[in-house]
N, C-alpha and C positions, 0 to 999 in steps of 0.2 A: 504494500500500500504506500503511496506516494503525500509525502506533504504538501501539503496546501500551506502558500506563503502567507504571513501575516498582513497582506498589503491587499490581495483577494480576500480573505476573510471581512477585513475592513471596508472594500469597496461593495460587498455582499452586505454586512450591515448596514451602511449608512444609504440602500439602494432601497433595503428593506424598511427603514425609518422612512427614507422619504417618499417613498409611496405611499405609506399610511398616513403619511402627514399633507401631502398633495394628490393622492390619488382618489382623495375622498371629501374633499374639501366642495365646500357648497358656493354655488354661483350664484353671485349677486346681480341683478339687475337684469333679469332674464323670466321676464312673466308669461308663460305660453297659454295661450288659449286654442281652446279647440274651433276648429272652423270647418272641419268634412267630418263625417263619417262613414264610411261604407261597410253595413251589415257590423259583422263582430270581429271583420278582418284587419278591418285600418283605421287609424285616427290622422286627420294631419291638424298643426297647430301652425298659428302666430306667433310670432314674439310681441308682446302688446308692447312695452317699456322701451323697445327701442328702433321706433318707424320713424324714416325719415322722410322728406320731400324737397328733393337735390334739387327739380324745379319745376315750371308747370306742369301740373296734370301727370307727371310722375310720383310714384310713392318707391321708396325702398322698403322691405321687411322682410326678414327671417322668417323660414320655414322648416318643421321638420315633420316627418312623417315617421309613424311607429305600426309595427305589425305585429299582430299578434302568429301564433302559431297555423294556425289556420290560414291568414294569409301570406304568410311567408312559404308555406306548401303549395298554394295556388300560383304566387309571383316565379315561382322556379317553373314551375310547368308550364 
């Protein structure tokens, strides 16, 4: 069995702190509203908190869409 240098160990812990520390950290300023649904397949959302309007009659805003099990087996087929 081969040693593991003390400098891998250390780069191993402090990867593992900080994922727990930033891996899981909560987003501010990020409101999503739901605005589709279809059936029990899909949700898609807005970001309310952060729409913009660059200039007329344009709007900017974030989008995400979430599937559930059911339609992530339809989306592949």
């Amino acid at each position: 069995m081969e040693k593991v240098s003390s400098s891998i160990k250390l780069g191993v812990i402090f990867a593992v702190i900080g994922h727990a520390i930033f891996g899981y950290a909560e987003v501010w300023g990020v409101d999503w509203k739901v605005f589709w649904e279809f059936n029990d397949e899909t949700k898609s959302y807005y970001d309310a908190e952060n729409i913009a309007f660059p200039s007329e009659n344009i709007v900017r805003v974030w989008i995400k869409v979430s599937y559930t099990s059911k339609g992530v087996a339809k989306f592949v087929k």
